[in-house]
Backbone as numpy.savetxt, mean C-alpha at the origin, in Angstrom:
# Nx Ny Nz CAx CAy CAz Cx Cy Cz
24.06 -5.60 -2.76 22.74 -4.96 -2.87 21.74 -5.97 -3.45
20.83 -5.92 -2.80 19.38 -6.94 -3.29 18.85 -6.35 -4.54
18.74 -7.68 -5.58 18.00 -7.30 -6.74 16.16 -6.64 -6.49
16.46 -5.46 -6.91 14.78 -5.10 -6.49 13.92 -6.30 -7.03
13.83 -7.00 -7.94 12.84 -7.90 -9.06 12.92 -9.40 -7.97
13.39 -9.84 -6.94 13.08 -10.21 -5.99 12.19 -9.61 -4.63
11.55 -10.60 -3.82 10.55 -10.82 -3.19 11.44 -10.75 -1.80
10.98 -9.86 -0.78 11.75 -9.55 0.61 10.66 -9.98 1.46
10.98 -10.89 2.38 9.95 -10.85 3.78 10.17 -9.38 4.44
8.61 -9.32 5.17 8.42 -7.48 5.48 7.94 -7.59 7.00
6.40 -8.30 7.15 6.17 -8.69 8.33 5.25 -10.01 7.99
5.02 -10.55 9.17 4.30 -12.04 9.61 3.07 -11.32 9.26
2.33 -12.51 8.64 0.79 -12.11 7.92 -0.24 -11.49 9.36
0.13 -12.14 10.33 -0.77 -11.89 11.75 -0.87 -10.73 11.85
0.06 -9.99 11.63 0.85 -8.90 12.10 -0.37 -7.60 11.25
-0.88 -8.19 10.57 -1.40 -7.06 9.67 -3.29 -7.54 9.92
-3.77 -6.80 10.57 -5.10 -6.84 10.87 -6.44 -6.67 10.30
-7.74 -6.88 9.64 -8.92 -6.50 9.34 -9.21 -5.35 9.38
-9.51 -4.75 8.03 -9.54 -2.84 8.25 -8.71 -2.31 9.10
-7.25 -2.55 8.76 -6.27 -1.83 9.67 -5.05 -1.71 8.49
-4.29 -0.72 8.76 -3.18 0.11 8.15 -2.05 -0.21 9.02
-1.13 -0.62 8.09 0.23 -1.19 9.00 1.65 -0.14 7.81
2.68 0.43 8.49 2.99 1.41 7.48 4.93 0.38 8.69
5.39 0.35 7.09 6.79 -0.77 6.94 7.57 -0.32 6.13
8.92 -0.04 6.39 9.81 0.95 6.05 10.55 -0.38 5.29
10.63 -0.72 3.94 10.93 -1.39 2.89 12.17 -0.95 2.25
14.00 -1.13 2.95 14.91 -0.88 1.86 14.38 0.90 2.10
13.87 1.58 3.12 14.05 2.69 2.64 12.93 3.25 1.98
12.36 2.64 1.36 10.79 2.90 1.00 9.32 3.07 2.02
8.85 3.80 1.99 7.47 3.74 3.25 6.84 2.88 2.32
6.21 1.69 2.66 5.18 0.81 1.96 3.92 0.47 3.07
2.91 1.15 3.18 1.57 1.17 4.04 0.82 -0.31 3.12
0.47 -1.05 3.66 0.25 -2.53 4.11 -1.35 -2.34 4.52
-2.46 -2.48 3.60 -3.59 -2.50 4.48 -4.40 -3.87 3.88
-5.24 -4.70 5.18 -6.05 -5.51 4.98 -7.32 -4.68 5.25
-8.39 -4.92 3.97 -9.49 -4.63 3.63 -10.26 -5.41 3.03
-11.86 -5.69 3.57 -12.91 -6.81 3.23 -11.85 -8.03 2.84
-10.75 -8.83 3.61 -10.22 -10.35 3.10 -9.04 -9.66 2.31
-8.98 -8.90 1.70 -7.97 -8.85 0.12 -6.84 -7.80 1.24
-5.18 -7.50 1.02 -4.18 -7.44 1.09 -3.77 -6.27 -0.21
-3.67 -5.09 0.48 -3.18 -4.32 -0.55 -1.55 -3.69 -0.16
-0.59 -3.19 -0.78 0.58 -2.57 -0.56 0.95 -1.42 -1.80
0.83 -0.18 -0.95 1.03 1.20 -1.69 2.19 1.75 -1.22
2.48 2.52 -2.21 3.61 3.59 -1.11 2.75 4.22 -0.10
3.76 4.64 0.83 2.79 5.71 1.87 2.21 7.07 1.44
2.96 7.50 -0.03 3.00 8.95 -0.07 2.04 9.63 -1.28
0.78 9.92 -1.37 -0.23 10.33 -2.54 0.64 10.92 -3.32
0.30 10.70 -4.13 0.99 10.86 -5.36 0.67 12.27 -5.82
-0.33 13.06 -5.14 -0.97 14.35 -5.40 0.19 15.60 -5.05
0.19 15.09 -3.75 1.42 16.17 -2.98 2.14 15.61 -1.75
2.57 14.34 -2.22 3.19 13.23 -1.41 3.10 13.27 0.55
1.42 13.65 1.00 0.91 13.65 1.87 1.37 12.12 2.58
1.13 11.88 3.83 1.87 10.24 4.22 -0.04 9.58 4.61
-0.23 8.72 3.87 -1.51 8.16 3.60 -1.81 7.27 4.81
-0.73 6.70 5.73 -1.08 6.38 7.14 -1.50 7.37 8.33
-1.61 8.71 7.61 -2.58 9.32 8.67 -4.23 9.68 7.99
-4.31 8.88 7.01 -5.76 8.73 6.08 -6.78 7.60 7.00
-7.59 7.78 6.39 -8.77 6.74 6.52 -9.40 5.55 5.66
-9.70 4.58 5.85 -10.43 3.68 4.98 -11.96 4.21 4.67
-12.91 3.84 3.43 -13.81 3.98 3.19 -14.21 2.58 2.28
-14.21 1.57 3.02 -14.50 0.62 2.23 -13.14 -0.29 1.16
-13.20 -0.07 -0.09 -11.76 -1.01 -0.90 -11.10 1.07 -1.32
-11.56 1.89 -0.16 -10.80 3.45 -0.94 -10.10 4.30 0.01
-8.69 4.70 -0.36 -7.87 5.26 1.36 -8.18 6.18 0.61
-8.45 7.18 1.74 -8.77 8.61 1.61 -7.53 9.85 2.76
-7.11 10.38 1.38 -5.32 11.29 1.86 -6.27 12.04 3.00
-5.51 11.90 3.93 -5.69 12.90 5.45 -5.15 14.39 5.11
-4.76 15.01 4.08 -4.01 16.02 3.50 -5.38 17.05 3.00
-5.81 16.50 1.83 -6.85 17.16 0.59 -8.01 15.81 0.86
-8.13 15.53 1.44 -9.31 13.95 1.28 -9.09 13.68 -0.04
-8.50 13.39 -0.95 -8.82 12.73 -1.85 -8.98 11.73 -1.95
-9.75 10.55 -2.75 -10.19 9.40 -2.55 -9.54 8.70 -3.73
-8.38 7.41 -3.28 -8.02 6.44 -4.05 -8.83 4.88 -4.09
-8.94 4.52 -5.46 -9.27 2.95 -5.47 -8.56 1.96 -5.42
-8.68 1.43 -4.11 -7.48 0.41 -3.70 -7.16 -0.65 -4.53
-8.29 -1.48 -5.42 -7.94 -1.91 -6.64 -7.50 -1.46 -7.43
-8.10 -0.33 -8.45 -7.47 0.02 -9.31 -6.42 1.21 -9.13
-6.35 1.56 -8.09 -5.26 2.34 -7.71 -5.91 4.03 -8.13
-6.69 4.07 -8.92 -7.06 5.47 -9.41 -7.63 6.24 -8.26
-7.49 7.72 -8.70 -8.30 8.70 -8.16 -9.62 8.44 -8.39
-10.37 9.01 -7.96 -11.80 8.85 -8.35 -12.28 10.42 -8.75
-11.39 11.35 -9.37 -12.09 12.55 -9.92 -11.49 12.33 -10.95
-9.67 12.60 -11.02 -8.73 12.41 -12.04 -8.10 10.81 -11.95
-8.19 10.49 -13.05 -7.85 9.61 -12.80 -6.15 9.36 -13.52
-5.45 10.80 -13.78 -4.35 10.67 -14.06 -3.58 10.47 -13.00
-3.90 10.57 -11.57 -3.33 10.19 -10.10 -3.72 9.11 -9.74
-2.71 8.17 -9.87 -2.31 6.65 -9.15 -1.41 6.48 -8.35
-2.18 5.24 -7.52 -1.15 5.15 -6.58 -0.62 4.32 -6.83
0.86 4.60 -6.28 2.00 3.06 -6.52 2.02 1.96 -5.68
1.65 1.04 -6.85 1.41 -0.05 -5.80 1.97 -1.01 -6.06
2.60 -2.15 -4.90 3.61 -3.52 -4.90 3.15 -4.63 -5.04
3.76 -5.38 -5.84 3.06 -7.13 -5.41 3.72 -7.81 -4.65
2.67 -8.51 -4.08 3.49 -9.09 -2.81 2.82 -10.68 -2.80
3.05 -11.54 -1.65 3.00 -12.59 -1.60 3.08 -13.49 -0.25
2.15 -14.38 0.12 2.50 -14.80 1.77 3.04 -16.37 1.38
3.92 -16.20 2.33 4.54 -18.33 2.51 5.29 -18.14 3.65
5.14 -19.27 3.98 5.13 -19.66 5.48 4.78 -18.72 6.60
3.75 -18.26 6.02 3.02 -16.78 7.55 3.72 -15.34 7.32
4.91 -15.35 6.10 4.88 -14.01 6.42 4.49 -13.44 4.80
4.15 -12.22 4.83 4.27 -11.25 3.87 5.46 -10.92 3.03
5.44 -11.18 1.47 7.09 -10.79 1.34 6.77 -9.74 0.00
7.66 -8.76 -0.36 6.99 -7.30 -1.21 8.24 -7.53 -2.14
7.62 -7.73 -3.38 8.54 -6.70 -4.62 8.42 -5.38 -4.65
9.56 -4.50 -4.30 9.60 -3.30 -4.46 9.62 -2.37 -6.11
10.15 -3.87 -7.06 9.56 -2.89 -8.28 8.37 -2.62 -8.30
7.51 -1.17 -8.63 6.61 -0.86 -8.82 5.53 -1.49 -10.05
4.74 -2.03 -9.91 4.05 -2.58 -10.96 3.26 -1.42 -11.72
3.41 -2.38 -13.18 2.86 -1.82 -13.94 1.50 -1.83 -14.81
């Protein structure tokens, strides 16, 4: 079994497009993959509200908005934007040699 606290290639950086949502089944994990304005974000797929699947959401700029309840997350800071006791879980990740590679521990 792979130490989670290691770094897994997921997909080739190409692979993941300008204002587009790419959703990558990680070890078993849904991890939705979106490039927005240049910057590279990786969340779970599932809001943390009522674990809605956030690849049938929308972008609004650096904020995915749940296709479920619209609620609106900050892709930086991960917060809700009403409550901000709802965050989303989010991965660090890393590109070398063209591809994308994800720590599945959840950061903190």
């Amino acid at each position: 079994m792979e130490n989670q606290d290691e770094f897994v290639p997921v997909l080739d950086e190409k692979e993941l497009q300008e204002g587009k949502m790419k959703l990558v089944s990680v070890q078993g994990t849904p991890i939705l993959f979106i490039k927005q304005e240049g910057q590279i974000f990786a969340i779970n797929n599932r809001c943390p509200h009522m674990a809605c699947s956030f690849s049938g959401g929308t972008l609004d700029g650096l904020v995915i908005v749940c296709p479920c309840h619209d609620w609106r997350f900050d892709l930086k800071t991960g917060k809700y934007d009403v409550e901000p006791g709802y965050e989303l879980t989010k991965y660090e990740w890393k590109i070398k040699a063209g591809k994308i590679w994800i720590r599945l521990e959840e950061e903190t």
